[in-house]
C-alpha positions as CSV (number, residue, x, y, z in Angstrom):
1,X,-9.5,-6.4,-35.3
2,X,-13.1,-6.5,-34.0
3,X,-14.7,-9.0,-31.6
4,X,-15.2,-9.6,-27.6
5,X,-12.3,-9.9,-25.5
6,X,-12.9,-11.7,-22.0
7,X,-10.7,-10.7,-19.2
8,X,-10.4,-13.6,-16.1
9,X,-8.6,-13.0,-13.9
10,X,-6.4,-14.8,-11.6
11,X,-7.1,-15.1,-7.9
12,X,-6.3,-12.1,-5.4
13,X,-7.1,-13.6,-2.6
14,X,-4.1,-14.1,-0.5
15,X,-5.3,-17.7,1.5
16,X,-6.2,-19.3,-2.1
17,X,-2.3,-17.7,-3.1
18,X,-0.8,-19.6,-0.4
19,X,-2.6,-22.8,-0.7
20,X,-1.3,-23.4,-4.0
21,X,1.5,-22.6,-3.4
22,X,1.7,-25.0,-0.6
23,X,-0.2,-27.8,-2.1
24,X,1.1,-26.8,-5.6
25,X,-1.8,-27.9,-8.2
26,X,-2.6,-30.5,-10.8
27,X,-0.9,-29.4,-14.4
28,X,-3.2,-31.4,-16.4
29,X,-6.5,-29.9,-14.8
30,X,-5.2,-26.5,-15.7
31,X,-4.6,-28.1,-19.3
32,X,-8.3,-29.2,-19.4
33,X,-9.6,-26.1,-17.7
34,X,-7.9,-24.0,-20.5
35,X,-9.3,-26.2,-23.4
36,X,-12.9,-25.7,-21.5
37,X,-13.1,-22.3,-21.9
38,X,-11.4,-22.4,-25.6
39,X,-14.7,-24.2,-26.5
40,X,-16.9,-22.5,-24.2
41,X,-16.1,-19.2,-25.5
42,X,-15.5,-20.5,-28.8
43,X,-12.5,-18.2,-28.7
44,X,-10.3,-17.4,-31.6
45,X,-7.3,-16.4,-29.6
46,X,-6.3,-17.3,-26.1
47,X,-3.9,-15.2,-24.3
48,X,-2.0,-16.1,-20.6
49,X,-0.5,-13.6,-19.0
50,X,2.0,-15.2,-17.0
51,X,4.6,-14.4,-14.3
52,X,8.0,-13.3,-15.5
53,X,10.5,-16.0,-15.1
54,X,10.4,-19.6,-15.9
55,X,8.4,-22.3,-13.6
56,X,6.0,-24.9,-14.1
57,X,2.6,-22.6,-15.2
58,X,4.8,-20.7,-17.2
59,X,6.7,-23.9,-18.6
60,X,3.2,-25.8,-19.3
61,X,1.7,-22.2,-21.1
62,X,4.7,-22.1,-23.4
63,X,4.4,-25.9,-24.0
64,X,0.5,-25.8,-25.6
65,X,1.0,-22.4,-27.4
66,X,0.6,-21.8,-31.1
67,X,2.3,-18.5,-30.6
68,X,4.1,-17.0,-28.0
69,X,4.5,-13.4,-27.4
70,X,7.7,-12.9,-25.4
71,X,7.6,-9.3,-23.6
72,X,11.0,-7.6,-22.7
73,X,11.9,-4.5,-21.6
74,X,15.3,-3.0,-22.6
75,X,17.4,-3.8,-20.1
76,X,20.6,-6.5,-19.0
77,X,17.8,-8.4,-17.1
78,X,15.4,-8.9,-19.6
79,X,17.9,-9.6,-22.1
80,X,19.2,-12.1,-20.1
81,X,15.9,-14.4,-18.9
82,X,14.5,-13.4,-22.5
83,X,17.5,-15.6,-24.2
84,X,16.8,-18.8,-21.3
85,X,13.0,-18.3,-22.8
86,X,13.9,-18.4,-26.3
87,X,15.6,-21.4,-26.1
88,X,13.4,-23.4,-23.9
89,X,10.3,-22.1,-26.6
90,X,12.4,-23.3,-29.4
91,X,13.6,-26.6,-27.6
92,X,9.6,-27.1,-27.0
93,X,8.6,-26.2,-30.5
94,X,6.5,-23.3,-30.4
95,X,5.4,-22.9,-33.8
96,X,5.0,-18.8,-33.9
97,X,7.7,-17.1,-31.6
98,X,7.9,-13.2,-31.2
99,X,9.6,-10.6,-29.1
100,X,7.5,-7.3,-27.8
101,X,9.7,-4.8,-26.2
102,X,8.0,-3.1,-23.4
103,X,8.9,0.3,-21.7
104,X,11.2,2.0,-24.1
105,X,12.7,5.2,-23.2
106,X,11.0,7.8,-25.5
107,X,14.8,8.8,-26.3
108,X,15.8,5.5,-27.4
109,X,15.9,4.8,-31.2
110,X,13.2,2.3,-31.8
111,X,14.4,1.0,-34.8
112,X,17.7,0.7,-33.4
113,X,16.1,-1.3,-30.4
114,X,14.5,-3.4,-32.7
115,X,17.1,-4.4,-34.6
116,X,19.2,-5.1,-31.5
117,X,16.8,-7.3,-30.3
118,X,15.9,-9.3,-33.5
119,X,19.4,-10.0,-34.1
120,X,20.5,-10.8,-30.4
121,X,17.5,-13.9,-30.6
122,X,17.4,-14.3,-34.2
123,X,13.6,-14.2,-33.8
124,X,10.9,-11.5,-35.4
125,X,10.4,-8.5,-32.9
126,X,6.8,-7.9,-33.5
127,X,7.0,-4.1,-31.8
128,X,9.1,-1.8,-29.5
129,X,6.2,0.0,-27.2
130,X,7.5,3.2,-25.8
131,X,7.0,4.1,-22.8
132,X,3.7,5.6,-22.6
133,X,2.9,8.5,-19.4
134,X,-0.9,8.2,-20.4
135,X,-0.6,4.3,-19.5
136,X,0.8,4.6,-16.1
137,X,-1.8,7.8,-15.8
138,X,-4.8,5.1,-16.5
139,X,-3.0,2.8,-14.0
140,X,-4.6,-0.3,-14.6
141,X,-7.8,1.2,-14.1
142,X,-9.3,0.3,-17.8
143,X,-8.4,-0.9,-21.2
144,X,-6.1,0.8,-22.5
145,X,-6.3,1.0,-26.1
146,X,-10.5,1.9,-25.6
147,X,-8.9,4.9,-23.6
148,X,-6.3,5.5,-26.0
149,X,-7.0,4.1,-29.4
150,X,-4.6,6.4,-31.4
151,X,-1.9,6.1,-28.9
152,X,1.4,4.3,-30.5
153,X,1.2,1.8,-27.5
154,X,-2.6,1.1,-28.5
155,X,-1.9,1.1,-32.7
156,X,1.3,-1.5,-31.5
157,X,-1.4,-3.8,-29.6
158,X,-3.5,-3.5,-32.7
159,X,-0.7,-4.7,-34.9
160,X,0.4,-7.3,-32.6
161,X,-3.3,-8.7,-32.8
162,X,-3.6,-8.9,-36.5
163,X,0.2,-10.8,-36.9
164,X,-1.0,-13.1,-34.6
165,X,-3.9,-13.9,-35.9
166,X,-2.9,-13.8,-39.5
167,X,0.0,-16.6,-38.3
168,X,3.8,-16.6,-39.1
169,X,4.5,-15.2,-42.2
170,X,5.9,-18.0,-44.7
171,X,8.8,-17.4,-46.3
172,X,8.2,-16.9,-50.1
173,X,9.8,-18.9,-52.6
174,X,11.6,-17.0,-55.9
């Protein structure tokens, strides 16, 4: 996968926090605003990173997507909000669903993880990412897979791009 990736970042300014939530905001301007820079960018793939949880930005991102990524770690927790997200991304209609397990224990059998998870949603688990020491070393301070590019975490992200932009595989007829 080769191209430009744009990072935009949400607000971090607390008084701009606290007005929307406050005020709340209009859903359809953050429909337009995201079709805007779509064109603008001319971009090939946009991803949101939203809150975990469910509430209306998070409702409204699942809503418009063409695929979502849904990121777990493996724990009761996650398991737990992952399967209230599955069904509300199934219920919507998202065309391309897939899990990403986040944080595995290096001890943890990643094929076993994997097929734990794939059959608890009955949905495609498009990676289990270890846990990675060089990741929380970098601590958010760069992009990880230009740090890292032959890191499992980094070749996962890599894989992960070219799935999604390749589109769900279609079943093949015999």
């Amino acid at each position: 996968v080769s191209g430009q990736v744009f990072l935009i970042p949400s607000s971090i300014r607390a008084g701009e926090i606290a007005r929307i939530l406050r005020e709340g905001y209009d859903v359809s301007v953050l429909n337009d605003g995201i079709e805007d820079l779509i064109d603008a960018l001319e971009l090939d793939v946009l991803v949101i990173d939203t809150h975990p949880g469910l509430n209306e930005e998070t409702l409204l991102s699942i809503a418009i997507s063409d695929a979502l990524v849904i990121i777990l770690r493996p724990d009761q927790q996650d398991y737990q909000g992952t399967g209230v997200t599955v069904d509300i991304a199934r219920k919507l209609g998202v065309p391309d669903l897939v899990l990403l397990v986040n944080k595995a224990p290096t001890s943890y059998d990643l094929d076993a993880v994997r097929d734990k998870v794939r059959d608890t949603y009955a949905c495609e688990v498009a990676a289990v990412l270890p846990h990675s020491d060089e990741m929380m070393a970098l601590a958010s301070s760069g992009i990880f897979s230009l740090h890292y590019p032959d890191n499992q975490v980094a070749v996962s992200y890599r894989q992960l791009a070219t799935r999604l932009l390749q589109g769900k595989p279609q079943p093949q007829r015999g």
